[in-house]
C-alpha positions as CSV (number, residue, x, y, z in Angstrom):
1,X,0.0,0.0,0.0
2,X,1.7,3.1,-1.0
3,X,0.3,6.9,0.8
4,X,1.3,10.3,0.4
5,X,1.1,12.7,3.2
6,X,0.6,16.6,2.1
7,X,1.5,19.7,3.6
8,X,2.3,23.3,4.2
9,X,-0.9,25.2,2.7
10,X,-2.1,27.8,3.8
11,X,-3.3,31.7,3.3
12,X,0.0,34.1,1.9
13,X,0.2,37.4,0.7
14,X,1.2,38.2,-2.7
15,X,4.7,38.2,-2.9
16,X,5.1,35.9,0.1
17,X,6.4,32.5,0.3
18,X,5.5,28.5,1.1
19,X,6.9,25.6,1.7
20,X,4.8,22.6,0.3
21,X,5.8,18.6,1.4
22,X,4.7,15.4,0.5
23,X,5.9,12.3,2.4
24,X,5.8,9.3,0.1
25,X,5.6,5.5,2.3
26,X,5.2,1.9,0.9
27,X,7.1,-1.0,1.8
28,X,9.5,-2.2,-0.7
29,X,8.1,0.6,-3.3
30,X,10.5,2.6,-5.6
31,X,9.5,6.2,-6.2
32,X,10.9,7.4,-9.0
33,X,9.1,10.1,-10.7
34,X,7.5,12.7,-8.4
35,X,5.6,16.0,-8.8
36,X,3.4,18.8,-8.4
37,X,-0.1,19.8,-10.2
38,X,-2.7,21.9,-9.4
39,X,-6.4,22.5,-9.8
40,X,-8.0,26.5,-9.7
41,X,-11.8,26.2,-9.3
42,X,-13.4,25.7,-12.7
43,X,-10.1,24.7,-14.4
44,X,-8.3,21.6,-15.6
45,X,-5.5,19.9,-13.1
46,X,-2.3,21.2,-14.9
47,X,1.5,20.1,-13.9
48,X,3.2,22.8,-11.7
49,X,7.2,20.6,-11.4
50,X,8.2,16.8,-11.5
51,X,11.5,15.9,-10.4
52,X,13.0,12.6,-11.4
53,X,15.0,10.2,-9.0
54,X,17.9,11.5,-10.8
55,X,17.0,15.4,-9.5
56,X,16.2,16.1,-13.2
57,X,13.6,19.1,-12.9
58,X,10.8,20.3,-14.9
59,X,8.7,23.8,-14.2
60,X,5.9,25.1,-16.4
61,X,6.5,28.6,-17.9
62,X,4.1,30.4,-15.4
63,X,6.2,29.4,-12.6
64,X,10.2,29.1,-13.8
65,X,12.2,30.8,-11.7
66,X,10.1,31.5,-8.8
67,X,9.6,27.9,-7.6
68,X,12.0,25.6,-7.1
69,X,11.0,21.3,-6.5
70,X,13.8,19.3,-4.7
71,X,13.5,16.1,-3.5
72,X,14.9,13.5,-0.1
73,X,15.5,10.2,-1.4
74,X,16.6,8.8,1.7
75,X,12.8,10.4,3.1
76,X,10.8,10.0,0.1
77,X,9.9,13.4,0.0
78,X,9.1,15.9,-2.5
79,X,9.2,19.7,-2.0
80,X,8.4,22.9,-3.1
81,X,9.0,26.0,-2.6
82,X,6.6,28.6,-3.7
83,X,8.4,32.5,-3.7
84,X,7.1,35.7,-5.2
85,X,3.4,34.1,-4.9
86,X,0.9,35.7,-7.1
87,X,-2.9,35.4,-6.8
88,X,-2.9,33.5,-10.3
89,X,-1.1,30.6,-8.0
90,X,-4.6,30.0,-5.6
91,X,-5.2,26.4,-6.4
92,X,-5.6,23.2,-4.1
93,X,-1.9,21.6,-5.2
94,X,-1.5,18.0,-5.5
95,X,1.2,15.8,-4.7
96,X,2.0,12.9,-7.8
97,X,4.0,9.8,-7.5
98,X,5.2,7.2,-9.4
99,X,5.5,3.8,-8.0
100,X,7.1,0.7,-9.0
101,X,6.1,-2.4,-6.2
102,X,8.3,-5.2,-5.3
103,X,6.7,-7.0,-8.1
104,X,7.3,-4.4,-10.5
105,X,3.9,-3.1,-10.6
106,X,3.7,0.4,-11.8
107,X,1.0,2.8,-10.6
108,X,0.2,6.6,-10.5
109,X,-0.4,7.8,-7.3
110,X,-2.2,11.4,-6.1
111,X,-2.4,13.0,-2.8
112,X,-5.4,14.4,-0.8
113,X,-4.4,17.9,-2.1
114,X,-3.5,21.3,0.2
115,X,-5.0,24.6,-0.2
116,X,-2.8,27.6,-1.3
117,X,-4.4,31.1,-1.8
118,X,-3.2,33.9,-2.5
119,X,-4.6,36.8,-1.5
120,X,-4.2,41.1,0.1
């Protein structure tokens, strides 16, 4: 059984900063691609940074250079950190995983999502 833990939402002004974690567990799993997406009320979920096992990064456009993913292998945790925040950025934020099983078994898994808004 494989579970990811969010957090670090929360209410920010714009131009302030956040932290966001997700804690990845599952015996014997191998997490090897892990991310970030989003979800604004009334749009499509769209990819925010994935990070392979490797530390190979990816950012959309809209955020490059204002947030930075990193990763703890050792933890199984995925970050991000959210600077310059703008009120485009509200969204609930998902955490994504890619897990392989013992078996080899490979599956796509979400988290519950965290809040971020932006907001004066």
């Amino acid at each position: 059984q494989v579970q990811l833990v969010e957090s670090g939402g929360g209410l920010v002004q714009p131009g302030g900063s956040l932290r966001l974690s997700c804690a990845a567990s599952g015996r014997g799993f191998r997490f090897n691609g892990m991310g970030w997406y989003r979800q604004a009320p009334g749009k499509q979920r769209d990819m925010v940074a994935t990070i392979t096992s490797g530390a190979r990064t990816n950012y959309a456009d809209s955020v490059k250079g204002r947030f930075t993913i990193s990763r703890d292998n050792a933890k199984n945790t995925v970050y991000l950190q959210m600077n310059s925040l703008k009120p485009e950025d509200t969204a609930v934020y998902y955490c994504h995983v890619i897990g392989v099983s013992p078996w080899g078994i490979r599956n796509d898994y979400w988290g519950q999502g965290t809040q971020v808004t932006v907001s004066s």
